[in-house]
C-alpha positions as CSV (number, residue, x, y, z in Angstrom):
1,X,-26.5,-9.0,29.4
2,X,-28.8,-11.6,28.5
3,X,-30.8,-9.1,26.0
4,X,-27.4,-9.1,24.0
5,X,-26.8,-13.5,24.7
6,X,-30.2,-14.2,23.1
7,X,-29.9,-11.8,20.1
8,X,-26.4,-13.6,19.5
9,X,-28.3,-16.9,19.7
10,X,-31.2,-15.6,17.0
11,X,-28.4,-14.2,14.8
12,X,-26.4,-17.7,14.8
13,X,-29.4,-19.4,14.0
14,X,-30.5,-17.5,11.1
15,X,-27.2,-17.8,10.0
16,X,-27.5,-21.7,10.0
17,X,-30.9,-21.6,8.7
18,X,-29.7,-20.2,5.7
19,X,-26.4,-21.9,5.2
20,X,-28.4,-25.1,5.4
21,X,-31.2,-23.9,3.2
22,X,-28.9,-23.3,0.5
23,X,-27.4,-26.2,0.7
24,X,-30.5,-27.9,0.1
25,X,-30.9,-25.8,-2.8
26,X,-27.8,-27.0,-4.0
27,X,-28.4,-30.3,-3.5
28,X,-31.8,-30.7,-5.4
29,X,-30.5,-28.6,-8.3
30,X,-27.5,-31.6,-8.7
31,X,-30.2,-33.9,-8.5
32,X,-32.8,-32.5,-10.8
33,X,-30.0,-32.1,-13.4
34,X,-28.8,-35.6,-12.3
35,X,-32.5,-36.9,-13.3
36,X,-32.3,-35.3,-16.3
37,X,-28.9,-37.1,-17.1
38,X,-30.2,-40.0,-16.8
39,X,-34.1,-39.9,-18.3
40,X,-32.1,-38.0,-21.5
41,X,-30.0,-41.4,-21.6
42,X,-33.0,-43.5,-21.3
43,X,-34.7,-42.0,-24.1
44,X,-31.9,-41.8,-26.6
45,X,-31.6,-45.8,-25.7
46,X,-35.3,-46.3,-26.2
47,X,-34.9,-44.3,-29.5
48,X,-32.1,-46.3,-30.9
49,X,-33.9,-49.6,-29.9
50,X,-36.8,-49.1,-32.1
């Protein structure tokens, strides 16, 4: 029936909402620890410089 189609259709969404979600999460975690990587490398240069 179409009561048990659009349930389907709400289920796969939030399915895909949160498949996508976390792999946002994942995402800015590698890049917030990326940044760090790299401002951590900056600094030790900066220190060495001077």
């Amino acid at each position: 029936s179409v009561e048990y189609g659009s349930d389907l259709v709400v289920y796969i969404t939030i399915a895909i909402l949160v498949v996508s979600v976390s792999v946002l999460y994942a995402k800015t975690q590698r890049q917030g620890r990326l940044n760090t990587k790299i401002i951590r490398e900056f600094a030790i240069q900066d220190v060495i410089k001077t």
